[in-house]
Each structure stands twice: as C-alpha cells, then as structure tokens.
C-alpha positions in Angstrom: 2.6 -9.0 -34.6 -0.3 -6.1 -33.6 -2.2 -6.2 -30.6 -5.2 -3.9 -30.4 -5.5 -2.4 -27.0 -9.3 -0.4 -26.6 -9.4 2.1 -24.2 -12.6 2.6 -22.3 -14.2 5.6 -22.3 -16.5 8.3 -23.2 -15.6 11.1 -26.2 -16.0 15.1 -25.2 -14.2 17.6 -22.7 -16.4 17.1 -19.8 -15.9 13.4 -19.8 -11.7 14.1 -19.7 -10.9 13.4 -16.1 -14.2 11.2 -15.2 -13.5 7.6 -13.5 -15.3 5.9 -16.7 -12.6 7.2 -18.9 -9.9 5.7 -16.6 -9.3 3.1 -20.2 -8.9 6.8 -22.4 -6.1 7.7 -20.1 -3.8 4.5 -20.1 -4.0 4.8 -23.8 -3.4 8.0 -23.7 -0.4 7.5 -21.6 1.1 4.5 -23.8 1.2 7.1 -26.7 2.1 9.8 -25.1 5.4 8.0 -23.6 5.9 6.4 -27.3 5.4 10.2 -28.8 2.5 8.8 -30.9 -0.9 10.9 -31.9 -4.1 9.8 -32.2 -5.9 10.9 -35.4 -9.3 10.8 -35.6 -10.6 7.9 -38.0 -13.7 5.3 -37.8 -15.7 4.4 -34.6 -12.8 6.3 -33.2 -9.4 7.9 -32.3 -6.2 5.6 -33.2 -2.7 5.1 -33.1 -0.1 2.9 -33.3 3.0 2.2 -31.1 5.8 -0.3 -31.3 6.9 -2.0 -28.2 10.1 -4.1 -29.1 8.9 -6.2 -31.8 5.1 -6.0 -31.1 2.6 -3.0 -32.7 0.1 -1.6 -30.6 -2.9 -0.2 -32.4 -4.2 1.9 -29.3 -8.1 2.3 -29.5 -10.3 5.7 -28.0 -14.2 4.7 -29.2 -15.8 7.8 -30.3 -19.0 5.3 -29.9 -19.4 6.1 -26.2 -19.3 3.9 -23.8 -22.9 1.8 -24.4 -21.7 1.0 -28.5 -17.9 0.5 -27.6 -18.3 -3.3 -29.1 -19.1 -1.3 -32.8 -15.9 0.4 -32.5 -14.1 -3.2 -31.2 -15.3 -5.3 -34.2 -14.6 -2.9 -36.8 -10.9 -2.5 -36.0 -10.4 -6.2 -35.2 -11.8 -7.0 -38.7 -10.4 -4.2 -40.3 -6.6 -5.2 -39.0 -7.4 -9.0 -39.0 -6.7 -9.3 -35.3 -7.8 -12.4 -33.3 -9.5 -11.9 -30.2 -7.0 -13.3 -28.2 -4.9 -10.1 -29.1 -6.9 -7.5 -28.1 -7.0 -5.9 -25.0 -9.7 -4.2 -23.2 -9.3 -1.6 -20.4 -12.0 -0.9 -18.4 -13.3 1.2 -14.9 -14.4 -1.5 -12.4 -16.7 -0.1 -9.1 -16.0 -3.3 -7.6 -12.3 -3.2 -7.4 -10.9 -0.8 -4.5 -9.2 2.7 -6.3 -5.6 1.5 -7.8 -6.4 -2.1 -8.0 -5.4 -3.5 -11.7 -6.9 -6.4 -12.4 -6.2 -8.8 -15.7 -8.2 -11.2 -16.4 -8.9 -13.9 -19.7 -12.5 -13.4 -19.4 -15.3 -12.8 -17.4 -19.0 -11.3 -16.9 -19.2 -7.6 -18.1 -20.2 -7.0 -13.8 -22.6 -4.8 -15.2 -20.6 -1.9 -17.3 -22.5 -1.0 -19.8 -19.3 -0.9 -22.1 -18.4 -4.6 -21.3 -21.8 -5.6 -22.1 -22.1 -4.4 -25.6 -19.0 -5.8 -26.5 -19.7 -9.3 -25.2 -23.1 -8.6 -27.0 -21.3 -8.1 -30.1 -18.5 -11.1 -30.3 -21.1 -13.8 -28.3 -18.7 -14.5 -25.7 -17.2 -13.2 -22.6 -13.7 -14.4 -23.5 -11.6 -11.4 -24.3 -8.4 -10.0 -22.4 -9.1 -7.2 -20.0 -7.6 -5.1 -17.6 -10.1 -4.2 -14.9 -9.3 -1.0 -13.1 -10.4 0.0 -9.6 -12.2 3.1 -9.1 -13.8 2.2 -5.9 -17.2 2.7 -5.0 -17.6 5.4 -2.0 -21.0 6.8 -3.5 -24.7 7.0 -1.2 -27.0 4.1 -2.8 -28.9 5.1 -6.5 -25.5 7.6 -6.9 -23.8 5.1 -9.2 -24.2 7.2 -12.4 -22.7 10.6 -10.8 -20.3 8.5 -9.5 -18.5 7.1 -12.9 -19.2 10.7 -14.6 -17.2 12.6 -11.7 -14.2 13.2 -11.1 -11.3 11.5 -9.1 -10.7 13.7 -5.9 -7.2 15.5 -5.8 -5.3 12.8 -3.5 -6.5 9.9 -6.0 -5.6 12.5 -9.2 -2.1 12.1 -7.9 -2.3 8.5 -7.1 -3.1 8.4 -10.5 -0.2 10.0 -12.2 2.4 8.6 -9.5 1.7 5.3 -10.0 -1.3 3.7 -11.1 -1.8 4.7 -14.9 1.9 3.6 -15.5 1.5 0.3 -13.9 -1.6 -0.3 -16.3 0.3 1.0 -18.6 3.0 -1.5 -18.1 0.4 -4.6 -17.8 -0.9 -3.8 -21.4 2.9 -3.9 -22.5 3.4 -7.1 -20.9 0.6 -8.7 -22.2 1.8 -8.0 -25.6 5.2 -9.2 -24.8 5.1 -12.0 -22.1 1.7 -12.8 -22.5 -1.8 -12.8 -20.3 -0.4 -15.7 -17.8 2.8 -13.9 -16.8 1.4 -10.4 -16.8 -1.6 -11.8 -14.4 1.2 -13.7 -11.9 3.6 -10.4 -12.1 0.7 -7.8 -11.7 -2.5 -8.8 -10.2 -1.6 -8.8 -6.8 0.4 -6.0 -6.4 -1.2 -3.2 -4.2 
C-alpha cells in the first residue's frame, strides 16, 4: 500500500533552515534515516521509502509554497492514491514551537500552502500534521517571521526531538492509522 507524504515548503538555499520549510525537513529526515534520495522529477523532489509493509512516496514541491496543491494532485493522480492516504506537513503560527498536531481535516488557518491545496481538491478533508512554530514576532512581521530562521536553542530542539517525533507520527499514520497516531501523539509536549 503507498502513502504519499507532501512536505511543506519552499525550493532554494536561502529557504533551507526557514520555519515554513519545517514540512521539507521531516521529509527530509524520513529519507535520510531510510538512506533514500530525492531525485528531482515533476512539480517536485521525490522518493520513496518502505516502512514495514507500507511505501512512502515522500513529496518536496518545487511549486513553492502558494501552488503546493499543483504538485499534490499530480502525484496523487499520477500514483492512483486516495486522499485518505496522503499526508500533509505543514508550519502552523498558531501552535506553540514543538507542538505536533494531526488532524483529519480542517481550515487551511490561513497558510497560503493549505489554501491552494484545499482550492485544488474542493475540500478541507485531508490528513495533516500541523507543526508549531510559534509566533513571537511584533504585529505586520508575519512574513519575516515564516522566512527566518529558528534561533539556535529551537535549532537543537529541533534535531533532539521534534523532527523525529513528526517523523514518527507520519510512520504511524501509515501503519496504525490517523486515530491511533492522534491519541498516541497529539498531546504529548
């Protein structure tokens, strides 16, 4: 069974370590700990990755971030996957820094990603995993915000803990399902 798991983010070197491409970096890490590469291909960088009996088709949109739904429909049609097996990760501003949130569906709270894809399958009922990047910026700084980069302390937050537990949610999803990864994850600090 394949699962496609999209990664959030924007494409270029001096988008690398920015809180919107927090979704880049889980994917990132699921291939990196499986030894998988991404190759460049359409609407983005793929790869694929077995966990036990499941195939992950890891997803980096080279759409950025405002066209990330073209990206979405093309390798959902292309590999005939349902929408019930795909996987968003995205930056959330309204989740404290850490927080992991899953969630069956939802409003796209604004992200300009979320928003195109919901645009582009008519619905707001697609897996995500929602991950906190606070929001410790002055009023009208929202922008500078998502584009900068996590301080030094949260960098190592980062690494320590929090991309390997999102890491681990998008593995449960695929294996236990969106019910038991919300129960075993979501309220974990």
């Amino acid at each position: 069974m394949k699962y496609l798991v999209i990664g959030l983010g924007n494409i270029g070197p001096e988008y690398v370590y920015t809180r919107h491409n927090i979704g880049f970096r889980v994917v990132d890490l699921i291939a990196e700990e499986a030894g998988a590469t991404f190759k460049d291909d359409r609407y983005g960088a793929v790869c694929e990755v077995k966990v036990k009996n499941k195939i992950l088709l890891l997803l980096k949109p080279s759409t950025f971030m405002n066209l990330s739904g073209n990206a979405l429909r093309y390798w959902m049609q292309k590999e005939n996957i349902p929408v019930e097996r795909v996987l968003v990760i995205v930056d959330d501003l309204a989740l404290p820094f850490g927080t992991l949130r899953m969630k069956p569906r939802g409003s796209d709270a604004g992200h300009n990603g979320l928003k195109h894809i919901q645009q582009i399958l008519g619905n707001d009922s697609y897996p995500r995993i929602r991950f906190g990047i606070g929001n410790d910026f002055p009023k009208g700084h929202q922008v500078d915000y998502v584009l900068g980069n996590f301080t030094s302390e949260q960098e190592d937050l980062l690494k320590e803990t929090y991309l390997k537990r999102a890491a681990e949610m998008t593995k449960s999803f695929c294996l236990a399902g969106i019910q038991i990864t919300m129960n075993q994850f979501n309220n974990l600090k």
